[in-house]
Structures are given as C-alpha cells and as structure tokens.
N, C-alpha and C positions, 0 to 999 in steps of 0.2 A: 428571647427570654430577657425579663429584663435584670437591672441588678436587685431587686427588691425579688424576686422569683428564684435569684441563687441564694438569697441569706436565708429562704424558708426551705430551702431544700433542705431535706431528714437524713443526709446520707451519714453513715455514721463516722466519731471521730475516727482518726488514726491510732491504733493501741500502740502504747507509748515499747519499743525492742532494746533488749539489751544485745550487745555483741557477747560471746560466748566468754572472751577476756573480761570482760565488766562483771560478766554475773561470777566468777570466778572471783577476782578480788571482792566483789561487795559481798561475798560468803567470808572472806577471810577477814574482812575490818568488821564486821558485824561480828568476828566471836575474839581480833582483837577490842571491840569497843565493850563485849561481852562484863569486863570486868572493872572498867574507868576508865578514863581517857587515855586513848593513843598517845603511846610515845614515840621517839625519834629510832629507838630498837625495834621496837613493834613493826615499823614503818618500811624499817630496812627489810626483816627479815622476810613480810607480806613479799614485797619486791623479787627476792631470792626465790621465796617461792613460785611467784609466777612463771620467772624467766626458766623455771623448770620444766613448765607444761606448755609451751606453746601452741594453743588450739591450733585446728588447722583451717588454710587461709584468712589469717592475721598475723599482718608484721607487727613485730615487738619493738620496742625502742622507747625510749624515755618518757617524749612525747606521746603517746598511746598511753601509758602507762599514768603518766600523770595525770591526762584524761579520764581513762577508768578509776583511779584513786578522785580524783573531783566527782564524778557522778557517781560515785556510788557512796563519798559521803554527804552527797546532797539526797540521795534515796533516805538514807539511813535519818537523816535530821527530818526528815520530813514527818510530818503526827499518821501515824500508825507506817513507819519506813519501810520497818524491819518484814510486817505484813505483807504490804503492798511489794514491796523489795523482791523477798521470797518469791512471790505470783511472777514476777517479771522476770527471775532468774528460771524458776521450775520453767517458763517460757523459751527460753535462750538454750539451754543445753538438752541433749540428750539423753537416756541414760545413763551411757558411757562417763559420759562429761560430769554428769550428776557425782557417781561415783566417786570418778577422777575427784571433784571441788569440797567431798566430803571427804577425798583423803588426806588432800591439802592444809582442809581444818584441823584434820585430827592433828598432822605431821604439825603446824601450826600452834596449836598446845599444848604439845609435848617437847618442842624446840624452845616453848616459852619458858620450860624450867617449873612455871611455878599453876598448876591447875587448879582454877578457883571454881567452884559450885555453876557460878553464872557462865562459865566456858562448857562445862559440861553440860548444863544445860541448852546451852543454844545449840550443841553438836546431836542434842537429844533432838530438839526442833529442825535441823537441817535434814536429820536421820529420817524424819516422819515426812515431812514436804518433798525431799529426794522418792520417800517411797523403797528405800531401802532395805531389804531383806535381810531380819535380826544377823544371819550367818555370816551375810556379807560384810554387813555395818561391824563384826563381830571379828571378821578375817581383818579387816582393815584398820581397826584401832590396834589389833594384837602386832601385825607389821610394821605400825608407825612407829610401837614400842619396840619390837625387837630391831626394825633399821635403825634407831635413835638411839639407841642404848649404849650404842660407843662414844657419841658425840655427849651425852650427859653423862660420861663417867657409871654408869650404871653396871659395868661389868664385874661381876665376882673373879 
C-alpha cells in the first residue's frame, strides 16, 4: 500500500469522548455560564461540587480538574458548544451519571443564591437531553431544596 492509498482510505474519523468527570463539570459551567460570565465563586464552588461525586475509575486531583474545567470551556466557546457539548456528554455517562450531573446542577443553582430565568432554563435543557422522567427531575430539584435549605438560611 502506498502512502497515497492510506490518505484515501474512508475509515471513519475517531468520535471525539468525554471522560465522565469532564461531562460532569461541562454540565455545571454551562448552567454557571447560564447567566454571564463565570466568576472566581462560581468557579470555586463547580470545584466543591465535583470533588463530591467522584465517578468511578477516575482520580481527582487538581490537575484532572483543571483539565476538565479547560475542555469543557473550550466545548462551550465553541459555535453551537452547548449542542454539540450536550451529544458528547449524553455520550460519556450513563443513566445513573446523568442523573447524578443533573443533581449537581440543580444543587449548583440553588448554592448560587441567586436563580435566574437562563439557569433554569438550561436545567430544563439538561432535563430533556438527560431523558429525565418529570418525577425524577421533580424528586431531585425538591431534594436539592430541602438539603440546601440550611446552608441558605431558608429555615422557618
């Protein structure tokens, strides 16, 4: 064969994988970037919440971490990110995981204090792409509230 015989070879590209940690965080700065640009809180608190769910077989540590925060705001700046992003993440996790990265968000928005139209909305979009059953999406926003509810002062 020669090398003029390999450049026409048809085999298809390689489809671009997220690790289960990456589509995790790129679900969480997509509904931090939901409302204006990420701040140094925003940033932290993504952080915190990862080191909560440690997927399983992946070490966590800074470096991973600041990896998955680069590529996943290089997904996101990309022209249509948030879409193609989405595809890549629905790609990466499982169900379970799905779930797990849509409670994150919610716990994620309601840690932020402040719920803007465009947060909920994207948590509507993550709801639909997830494939999330109203009950469940429904159990798990009501939880984020009731576990959060001490930490925002929310208690009667």
């Amino acid at each position: 064969m020669t090398p003029r015989d390999k450049t026409e070879d048809k085999t298809p590209d390689a489809v671009p994988t997220l690790s289960a940690n990456t589509a995790i965080v790129f679900c969480l700065l997509a509904v931090a970037q939901a409302d204006g640009p990420v701040g140094a809180r925003e940033l932290d608190l993504i952080a915190r919440l990862v080191e909560t769910c440690p997927t399983a077989g992946e070490a966590h540590g800074k470096t991973g971490d600041t990896a998955s925060l680069g590529l996943a705001r290089e997904l996101l700046g990309a022209e249509d990110g948030l879409e193609s992003g989405l595809v890549l993440v629905c790609a990466a996790l499982d169900t379970a995981q799905c779930a797990q990265a849509y409670a994150l968000a919610a716990d994620f928005v309601m840690l932020n204090a402040r719920i803007a139209p465009e947060e909920m909305r994207l948590l509507d979009i993550l709801a639909e792409n997830f494939r999330l059953d109203p009950l469940t999406r429904a159990a798990i926003d009501t939880a984020a509230q009731i576990r959060l509810a001490p930490e925002l002062g929310q208690n009667d």
